[in-house]
N, C-alpha and C positions, 0 to 999 in steps of 0.2 A: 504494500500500500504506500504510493507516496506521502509523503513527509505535508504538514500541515504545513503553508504562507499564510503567515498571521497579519497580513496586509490585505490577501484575497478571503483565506479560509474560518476568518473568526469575525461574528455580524452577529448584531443584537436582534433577538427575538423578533422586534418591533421590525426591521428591518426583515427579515424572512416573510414575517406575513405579508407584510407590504409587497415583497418579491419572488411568493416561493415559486411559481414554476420557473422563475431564469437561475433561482439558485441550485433548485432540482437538477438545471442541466447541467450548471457548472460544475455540480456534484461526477454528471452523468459522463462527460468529455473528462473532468482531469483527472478523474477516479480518485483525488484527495478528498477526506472527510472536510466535513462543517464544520466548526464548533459554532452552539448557539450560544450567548450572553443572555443573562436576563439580571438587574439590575450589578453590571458590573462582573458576574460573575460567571464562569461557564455551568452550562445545565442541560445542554442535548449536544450530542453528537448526530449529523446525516449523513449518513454511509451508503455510496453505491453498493447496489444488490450484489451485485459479482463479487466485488470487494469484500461486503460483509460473509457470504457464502465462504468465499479463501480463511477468511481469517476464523470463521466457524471451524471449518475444515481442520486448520494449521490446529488450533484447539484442540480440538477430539486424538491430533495424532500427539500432540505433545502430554496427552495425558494417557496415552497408550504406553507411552516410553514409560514414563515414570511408574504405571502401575508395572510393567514387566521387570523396569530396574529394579522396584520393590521386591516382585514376587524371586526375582535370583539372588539381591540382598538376604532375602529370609528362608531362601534354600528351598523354593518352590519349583525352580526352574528345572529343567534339563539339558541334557549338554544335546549337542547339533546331531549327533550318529544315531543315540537315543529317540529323537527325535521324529527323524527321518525313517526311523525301523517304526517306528507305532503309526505314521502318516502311509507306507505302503501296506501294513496290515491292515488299514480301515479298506485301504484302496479293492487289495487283493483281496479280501477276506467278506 
């Protein structure tokens, strides 16, 4: 996801309604998120869909890593030969 221009990418609230569909598209061409303001402060992020879907995505696998780093930390895992012998006996079998 590109990097937030806080020159282009950060408009107060007031400002979005006033303009949301050219924001929406400016969203929709630079694929950098929104940030919205609301007195001063940020309080919504708008994310292109594609963008949001990626970063979902990047999500679910970095929390796959970590549960499997977990489960070979705590001696749950199996080693690769092990492995590969129980995946051709489902295949085979």
């Amino acid at each position: 996801m590109p990097k937030v221009k806080p020159s282009k990418d950060i408009q107060p609230l007031s400002t979005f309604r006033a303009n949301a569909a050219s924001l929406v598209q400016q969203v929709r061409e630079t694929k950098r998120p929104l940030v919205l303001t609301q007195h001063g402060r940020s309080a919504a992020v708008v994310l292109d869909v594609g963008e949001y879907e990626a970063m979902v995505d990047q999500i679910e696998l970095l929390r796959d890593v970590r549960r499997a780093e977990y489960q070979l930390d705590s001696g749950q895992g199996i080693d690769s030969d092990n492995a590969e012998a129980q995946l051709r006996a489902r295949v085979e079998g």
